[in-house]
Structures are given as structure tokens and as C-alpha cells.
C-alpha positions in Angstrom: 61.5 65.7 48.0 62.5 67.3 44.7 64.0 65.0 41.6 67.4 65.9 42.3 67.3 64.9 45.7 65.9 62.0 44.7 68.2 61.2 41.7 71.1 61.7 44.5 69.6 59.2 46.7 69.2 56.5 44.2 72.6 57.0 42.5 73.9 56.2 46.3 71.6 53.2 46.7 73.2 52.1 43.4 76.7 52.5 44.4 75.7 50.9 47.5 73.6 48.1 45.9 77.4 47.3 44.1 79.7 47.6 47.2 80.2 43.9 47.9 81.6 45.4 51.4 78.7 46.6 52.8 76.4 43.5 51.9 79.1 41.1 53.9 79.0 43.3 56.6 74.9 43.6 56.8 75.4 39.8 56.5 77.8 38.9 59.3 76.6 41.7 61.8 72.8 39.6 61.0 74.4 36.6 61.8 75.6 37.6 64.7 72.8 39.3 65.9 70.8 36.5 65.3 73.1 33.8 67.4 72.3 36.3 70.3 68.9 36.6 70.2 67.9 39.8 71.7 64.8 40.9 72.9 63.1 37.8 73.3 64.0 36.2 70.2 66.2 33.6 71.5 63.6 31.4 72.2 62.8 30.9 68.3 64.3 28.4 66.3 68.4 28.9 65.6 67.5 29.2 61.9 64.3 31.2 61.7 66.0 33.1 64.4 69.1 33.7 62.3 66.9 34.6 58.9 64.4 36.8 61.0 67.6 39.2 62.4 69.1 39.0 58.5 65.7 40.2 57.2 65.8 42.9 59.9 68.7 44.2 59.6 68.9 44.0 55.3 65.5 45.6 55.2 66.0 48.6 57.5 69.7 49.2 56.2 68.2 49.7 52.9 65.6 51.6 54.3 67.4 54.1 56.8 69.3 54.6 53.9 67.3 55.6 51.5 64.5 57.8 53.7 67.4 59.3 55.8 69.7 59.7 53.0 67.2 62.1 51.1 65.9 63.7 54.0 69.3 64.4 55.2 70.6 66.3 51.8 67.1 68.0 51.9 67.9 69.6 55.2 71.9 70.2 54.5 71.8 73.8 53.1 69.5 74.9 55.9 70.6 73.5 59.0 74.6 72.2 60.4 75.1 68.8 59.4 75.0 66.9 62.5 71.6 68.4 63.3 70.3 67.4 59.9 71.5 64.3 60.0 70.0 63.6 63.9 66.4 64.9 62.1 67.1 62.9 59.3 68.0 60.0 61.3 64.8 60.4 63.4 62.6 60.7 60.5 63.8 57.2 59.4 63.3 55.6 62.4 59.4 55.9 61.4 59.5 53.8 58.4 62.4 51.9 59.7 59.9 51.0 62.5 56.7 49.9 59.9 59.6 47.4 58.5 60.2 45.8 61.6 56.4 45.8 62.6 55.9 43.9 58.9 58.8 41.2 59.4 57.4 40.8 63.2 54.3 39.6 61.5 55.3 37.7 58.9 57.5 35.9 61.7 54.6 35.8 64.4 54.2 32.3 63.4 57.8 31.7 64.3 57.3 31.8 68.1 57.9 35.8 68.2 55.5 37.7 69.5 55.5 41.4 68.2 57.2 43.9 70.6 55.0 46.5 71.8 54.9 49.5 68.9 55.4 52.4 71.3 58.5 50.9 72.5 59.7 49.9 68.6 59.0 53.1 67.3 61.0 54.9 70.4 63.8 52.6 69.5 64.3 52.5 65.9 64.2 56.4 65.8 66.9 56.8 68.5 69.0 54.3 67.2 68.4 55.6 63.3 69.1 59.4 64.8 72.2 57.6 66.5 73.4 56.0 63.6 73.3 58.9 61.2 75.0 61.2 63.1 77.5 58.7 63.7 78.0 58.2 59.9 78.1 61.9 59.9 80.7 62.4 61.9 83.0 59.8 60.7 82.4 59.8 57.1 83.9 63.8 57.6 87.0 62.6 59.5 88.5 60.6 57.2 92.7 62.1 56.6 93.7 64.0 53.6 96.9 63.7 51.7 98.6 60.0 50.4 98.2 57.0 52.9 101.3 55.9 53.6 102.4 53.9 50.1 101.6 56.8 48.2 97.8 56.0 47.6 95.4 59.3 47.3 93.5 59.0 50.3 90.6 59.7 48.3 90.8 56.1 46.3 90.2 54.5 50.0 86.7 55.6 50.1 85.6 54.3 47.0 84.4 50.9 46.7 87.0 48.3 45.6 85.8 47.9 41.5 86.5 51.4 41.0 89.7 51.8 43.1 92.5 53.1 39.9 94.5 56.2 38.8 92.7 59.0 39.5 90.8 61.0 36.5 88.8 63.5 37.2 86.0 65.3 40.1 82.7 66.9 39.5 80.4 68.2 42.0 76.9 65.9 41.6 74.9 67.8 43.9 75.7 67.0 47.0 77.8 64.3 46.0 81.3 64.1 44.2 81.6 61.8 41.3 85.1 60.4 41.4 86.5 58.8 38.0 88.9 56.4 38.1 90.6 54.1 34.7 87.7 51.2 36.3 85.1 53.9 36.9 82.7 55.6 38.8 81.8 56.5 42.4 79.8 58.6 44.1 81.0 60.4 47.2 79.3 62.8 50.1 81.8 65.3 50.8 82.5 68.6 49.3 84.9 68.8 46.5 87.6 70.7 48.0 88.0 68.0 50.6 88.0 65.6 47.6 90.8 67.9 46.0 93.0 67.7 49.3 92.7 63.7 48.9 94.0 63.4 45.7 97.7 64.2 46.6 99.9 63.2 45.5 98.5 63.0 41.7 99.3 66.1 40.2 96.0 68.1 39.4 94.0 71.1 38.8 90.8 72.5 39.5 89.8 74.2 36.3 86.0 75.6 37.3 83.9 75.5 40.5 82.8 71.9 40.2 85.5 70.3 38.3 88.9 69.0 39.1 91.1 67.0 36.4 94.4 64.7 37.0 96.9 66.5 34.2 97.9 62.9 33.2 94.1 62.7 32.1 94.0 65.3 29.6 94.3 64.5 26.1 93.9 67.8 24.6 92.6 71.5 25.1 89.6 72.5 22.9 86.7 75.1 22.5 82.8 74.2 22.3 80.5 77.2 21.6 84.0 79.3 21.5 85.0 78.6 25.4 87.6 76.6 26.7 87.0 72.9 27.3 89.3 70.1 28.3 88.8 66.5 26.5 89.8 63.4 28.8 90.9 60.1 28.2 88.0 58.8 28.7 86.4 61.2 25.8 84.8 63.5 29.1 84.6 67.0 28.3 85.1 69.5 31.1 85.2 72.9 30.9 87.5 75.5 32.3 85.8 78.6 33.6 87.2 82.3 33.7 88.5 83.1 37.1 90.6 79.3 36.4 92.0 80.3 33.2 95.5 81.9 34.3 95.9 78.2 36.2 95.2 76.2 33.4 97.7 78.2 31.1 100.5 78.2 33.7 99.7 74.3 34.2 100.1 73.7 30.5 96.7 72.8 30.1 96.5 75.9 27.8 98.5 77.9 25.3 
């Protein structure tokens, strides 16, 4: 795993880590998981039942995530994306599996007797593979264009915090970072499918990896004698050649 990847993966975890969203949901799908009580673990205690699925399913989420996550951008440029993400998936099914062996043991004196490794291991990597290429396959899927009061589709996949008029795009490795007036989010998608989301704010891609709302521009400016555009939010973005003829016929440029 190289530093980028790995910068990548923890900017997610952060923007994760701040999505109030996904820890309710982690939350009530251990709750209800543990009122059920599969594979032999009704017989525990209600509460020790309840914590042990919570502990489960909090420490492989974060832990799926983060192996998969990596492994998954590490393979994107060489294979199709569902196959990287079922390899990925698979991959973190390992570690997923030592996580569950760990919390089985710290909860062995809870009436829960370990389930056998083999069968662990064969489970958490199907269901990991499963899982990832499920998140895949719906997080590409999601309609471009304005939902239907006018919002940029776009602001729905961002957490709520950072949901506000649309600023600016940059490509972030794998990622794009969508700004917002209440900040920043990062995104896995490419950033032409970004651009198609952010109608209908008026915009213009003005290089490779950048995109800008026109209503964010303050001013047109040179650093090191080429053409840069200065934000709002005091961002710098630059324009690059073969975007130049847009820029002017936008405005953006005299």
C-alpha cells in the first residue's frame, strides 16, 4: 500500500468517522441483530448479547472499511471495478474474521462459545466480497441531474454538515473533494459524473481535475504568469490550456 492510497483511505475513514448517519445505522442494525441472536448467541444474556453484536458489527464496519477500502483503490486501475471490489472485499474478510475471533474471546466468558474458525473465516470473506460489491454497484447508480426541488443531486451524497451551495470539484485521487459554503466531502466517483450532478448550478470545468460553480469566483488572476481562478473561499484553481477558450466565453476571462 503506497502513501496516497493510504492518505485516501484515511481521509474516507474521517469523513466517515463524522457522518452521524452511518454510526446510527451501525447502531440500530447492532441492536437488532443482537435481539435475534443468531448463531447460537441467543442463549447469552439480552444485554451482553446486545453489546457483543454492537462490538461486532462497529469493529468489522470499521475494519472492512478500511482494509477493503485501500485494497480496493489499489486494484481499480488494473482490474473492472466490481472484480476489484469482490477481491478487495475477500481480502477483508481475513482481518474482519481475526476481529470477530478476538471479540468471541473476550466474550467466551459470556456463555458464547467460539464458532469454529474455518467456518468464520468462509463467512466473513463471502459476506465482506458480498458487501463490497454491493456498495459498488449502488454507490455508481446513484441519478444525475437536480432531484426533483431543484437540489444538485450531487449535495445528496454528501453527509448532512456539509450539504450547501455548491463551490467547487477537484479530483483527490480516486476520490472527488466536493466544496460546499459548510465544507468538505470526500466522494468515490469520477469527476465527470460529479460534474453531471451539479445541474442545475451553473459551472465550468476549467482543467482536468477541477470544476468551479461561476457564482464562486471572485476574480481571475495569474501565479507564475498562468491563469488561475481565486474562490470565495480564498481557493486557487487553475485553468489549464485546452479549457481556456471556455473560461473566456464563460466570462471567467477577459
Amino acid at each position: 500500500m503506497n502513501f496516497t492510497t493510504l492518505q485516501s483511505t484515511l481521509r474516507e475513514m474521517h469523513a466517515m468517522a463524522r457522518d452521524l448517519r452511518i454510526w446510527a445505522a451501525l447502531g440500530l442494525l447492532g441492536l437488532v441483530v443482537g435481539l435475534v441472536g443468531p448463531f447460537g448467541t441467543f442463549e447469552m444474556p439480552p444485554l451482553a448479547r446486545v453489546a457483543y453484536w454492537l462490538a461486532v458489527v462497529l469493529g468489522t464496519s470499521v475494519t472492512g472499511t478500511l482494509i477493503a477500502g485501500a485494497t480496493e483503490r489499489m486494484l481499480a486501475t488494473r482490474l473492472h471495478r466490481l472484480v476489484a471490489a469482490a477481491i478487495a472485499g475477500g481480502i477483508a474478510g481475513v482481518p474482519i474474521a481475526l476481529v470477530v475471533m478476538l471479540i468471541n474471546v473476550a466474550a467466551y466468558g459470556m456463555w458464547f462459545p467460539p464458532i469454529d474458525a474455518v467456518t468464520l473465516m468462509v463467512y466473513c470473506v463471502a459476506i465482506s466480497a458480498a458487501v463490497t460489491v454491493l456498495g459498488a454497484i449502488f454507490g455508481r447508480t446513484q441519478p444525475a441531474g437536480a432531484t426533483a426541488d431543484g437540489t444538485p443531486a450531487l449535495l445528496e451524497r454528501l453527509p448532512l454538515p456539509q450539504r450547501g451551495r455548491l463551490l467547487h470539484l477537484a479530483v483527490a485521487d480516486h476520490y472527488v473533494e466536493v466544496t460546499t459554503d459548510r465544507g468538505r466531502a470526500l466522494l468515490l466517483l469520477r469527476l465527470s459524473d460529479a460534474i453531471r450532478e451539479t445541474e442545475p448550478v451553473p459551472g465550468l470545468q476549467v482543467h482536468r481535475s477541477h470544476w468551479v460553480a461561476l457564482s464562486a469566483v471572485r476574480r481571475a488572476t495569474r501565479q507564475a504568469g498562468k491563469p488561475v481562478l481565486e474562490l470565495e473561499n480564498g481557493a486557487i484553481v487553475p485553468i489549464s490550456r485546452s479549457y481556456l477558450a471556455d473560461a473566456r466565453a464563460a466570462g471567467l476571462l477577459t
